[in-house]
Steps between C-alpha positions, in 0.01 A plus 500: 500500500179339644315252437185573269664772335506445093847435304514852296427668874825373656678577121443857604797545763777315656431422937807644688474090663545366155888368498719721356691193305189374293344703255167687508258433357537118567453269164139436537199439804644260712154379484507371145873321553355348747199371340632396195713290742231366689361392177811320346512338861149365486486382182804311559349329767168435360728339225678268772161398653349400225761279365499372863125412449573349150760252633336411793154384287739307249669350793144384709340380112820327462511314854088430531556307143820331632312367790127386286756315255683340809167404667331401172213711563562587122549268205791603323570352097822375435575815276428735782864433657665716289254785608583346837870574472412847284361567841794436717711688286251804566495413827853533538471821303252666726726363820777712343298757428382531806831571626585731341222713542576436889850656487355757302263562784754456733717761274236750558427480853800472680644858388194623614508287835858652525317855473282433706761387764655783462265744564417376858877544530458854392191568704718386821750744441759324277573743218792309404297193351532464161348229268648270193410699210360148280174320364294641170499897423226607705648353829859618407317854488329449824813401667702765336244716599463405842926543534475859461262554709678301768834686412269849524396417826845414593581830413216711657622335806863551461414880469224529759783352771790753364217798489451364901839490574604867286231623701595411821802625415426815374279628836767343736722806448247788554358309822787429646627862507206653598458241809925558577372877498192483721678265729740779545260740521342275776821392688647898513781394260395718260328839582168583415536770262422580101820335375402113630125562477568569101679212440235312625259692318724476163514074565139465525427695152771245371232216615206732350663493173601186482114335616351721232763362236423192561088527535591709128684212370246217615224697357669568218616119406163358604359735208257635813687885475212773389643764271314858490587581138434814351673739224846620615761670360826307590762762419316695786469206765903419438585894545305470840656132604905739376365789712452281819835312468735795380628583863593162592613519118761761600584441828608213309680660248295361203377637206136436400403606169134458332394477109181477439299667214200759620240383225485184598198330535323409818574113621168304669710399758441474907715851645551404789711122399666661216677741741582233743654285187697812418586601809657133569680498208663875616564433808661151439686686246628794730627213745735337239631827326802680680554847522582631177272327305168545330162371430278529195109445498337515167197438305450377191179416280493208305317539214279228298477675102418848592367428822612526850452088633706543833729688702886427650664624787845421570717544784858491439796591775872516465559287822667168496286309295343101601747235438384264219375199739279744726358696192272184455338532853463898575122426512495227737363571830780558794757470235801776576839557418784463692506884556117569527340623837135460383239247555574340187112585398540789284531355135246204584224772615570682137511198334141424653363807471606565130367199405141534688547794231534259250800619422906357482805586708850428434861604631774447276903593668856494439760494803649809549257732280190503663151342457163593309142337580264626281115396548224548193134564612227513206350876441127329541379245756485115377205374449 
């Protein structure tokens, strides 16, 4: 969302950035919270200032008379001491309440000195800092607010040096065999014929696939991914995406099956992603189902009333299923099984690109009887 935009305007559609643990829309503008803080803070201290001013006139007309009594620059009656000592006792009043309204100062401005602190910690890197959560409600918010941003950060940063080191990991492979090969190549260890030139050949569209899933993925988390919608019949792109896949399907020994109804209407969707999502769901699916076994796409409209609202494709293979504590983090990028010889991209690039949709994905498993993921796109393009 940016800035100028109006409040119903960013209503219209949830940002594939927006955190997938808070919900969408947010409660209100963050605009008004924040302003209707700002006031409560302001008046608060207008309040503490001006009792500041009070007792500090009471206090000076309290000491100047003090001092014309003393010096007898005023003629005082006899009956005026008890006003004189009704004035020390407001004196002594004012002293206290001038106190008081100093530790309430002092109440208010040290959780924001602590804030402020704090931040130049954060801004030098620290993203463990944290601040006392303590002083009136509108500086409890600030600090809780300014905790989750520093524990955000602390996270961004977490991922950004595992996505460094994953990635680093993931092209060491494919370089190192295709330098072993060309050294070979080079040295007369190998000989210079179709066999060793086509492993080289096959390692470097390794590295071509994996830059382009990650330039996919970065576009598609940074919300900067253009989709080319247009009308397309889904039953027809998933028979294509089966067609292309059934001989590696039966070299493999794997049934692929497909059930989706003919009068279906046309999804607004971008052809080109869509096939990619479904393709990465097959083929991760042919890698975990032995011979023997089968896989199942199908479609499915949801309806709203009478009305078609959205469409669901599911996925579901017969292989060995995702044990309970990995099931959470199939969408994670680089995250593989123990048994998985991808890039560990697959499910994080659908998960992207079905959501740039503004649609869901979700895989549900049991050990032992296979897996389904089944994504839901809306028929018509949000808004």
């Amino acid at each position: 969302m940016r800035y100028g935009c109006s409040w119903p305007q960013a209503e219209r559609r949830r940002p594939p950035w927006w955190p997938a643990d808070e919900s969408w829309p947010p409660a209100g503008p963050p605009w008004a919270r924040w302003r209707a803080m700002r006031g409560r803070f302001v008046w608060r201290l207008a309040v503490v200032l001006a009792a500041l001013f009070v007792f500090a006139a009471g206090v000076v007309t309290v000491l100047l008379s003090a001092v014309a009594v003393a010096l007898r620059l005023v003629q005082v009656p006899v009956g005026a001491f008890v006003i004189w000592w009704a004035t020390v006792g407001l004196t002594i009043l004012l002293a206290s309440g001038l106190f008081v309204a100093a530790r309430a100062l002092r109440r208010l401005a040290s959780p924001v000195a602590d804030v402020m602190a704090a931040a130049g910690q954060l801004a030098a890197g620290d993203y463990a800092v944290r601040v006392i959560e303590r002083g009136p409600p509108e500086v409890r918010r600030l600090a809780h607010a300014f905790n989750d941003m520093a524990t955000r950060l602390q996270g961004h940063e977490a991922t950004r040096r595992s996505l460094l080191a994953d990635i680093a990991h993931e092209l060491r492979t494919p370089l190192a065999v295709v330098q072993g090969n060309l050294e070979g190549l080079l040295d007369g260890v190998y000989a210079r014929d179709d066999s060793h030139l086509s492993a080289v050949l096959e390692e470097t569209r390794v590295l071509s696939t994996l830059i382009e899933d990650l330039r996919t993925l970065a576009l598609a988390e940074t919300g900067a991914l253009a989709l080319h919608r247009e009308g397309v019949d889904l039953g027809v792109l998933i028979h294509d995406v089966v067609t292309a896949f059934r001989p590696k399907a039966e070299a493999a020994g794997v049934l692929v099956t497909t059930e989706c109804r003919a009068t279906a209407p046309p999804v607004e969707i971008d052809p080109v992603r869509i096939r990619q999502v479904v393709a990465n769901l097959l083929a991760n699916a042919l890698q975990h189902t032995p011979a023997g076994g089968s896989i199942r796409i199908a479609c499915e409209l949801n309806l709203e009333g009478t009305r078609p609202r959205e469409v669901s494709v599911s996925v579901a293979d017969s292989g060995t299923g995702i044990a309970p504590e990995d099931l959470p983090h199939v969408f994670a990028r680089f995250y593989k099984s123990r048994d998985s010889r991808g890039s560990g991209l697959g499910l994080a690039i659908a998960r992207q690109l079905v959501a740039a949709h503004g649609g869901q994905i979700a895989a549900h498993s049991e050990v032992g009887k296979g897996t389904t993921i089944r994504l839901t796109l809306p028929l018509e393009r949000p808004d």
